[in-house]
Phi, psi and omega in degrees: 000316186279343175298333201272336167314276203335286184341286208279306207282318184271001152075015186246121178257322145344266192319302191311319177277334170313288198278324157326299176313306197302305193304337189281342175283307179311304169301326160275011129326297160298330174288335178264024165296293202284337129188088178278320180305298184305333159312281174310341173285299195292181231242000000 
């Protein structure tokens, strides 16, 4: 959300793209958290 802020409404699409790149390495913990969990939910 704040890159398409920065990116999209505030028109610096660099930056915007700055903090995407930054963010996926934070995120793909959680994702394999989530499924891993989910994996295990099924029957």
């Amino acid at each position: 959300m704040l890159a398409y802020q920065i990116g999209i409404q505030a028109g610096n699409l660099g930056r915007g793209a700055a903090i995407a790149l930054f963010l996926v390495p934070l995120l793909l913990p959680a994702l394999f958290i989530v499924l891993r969990n989910l994996k295990r939910r099924e029957y």
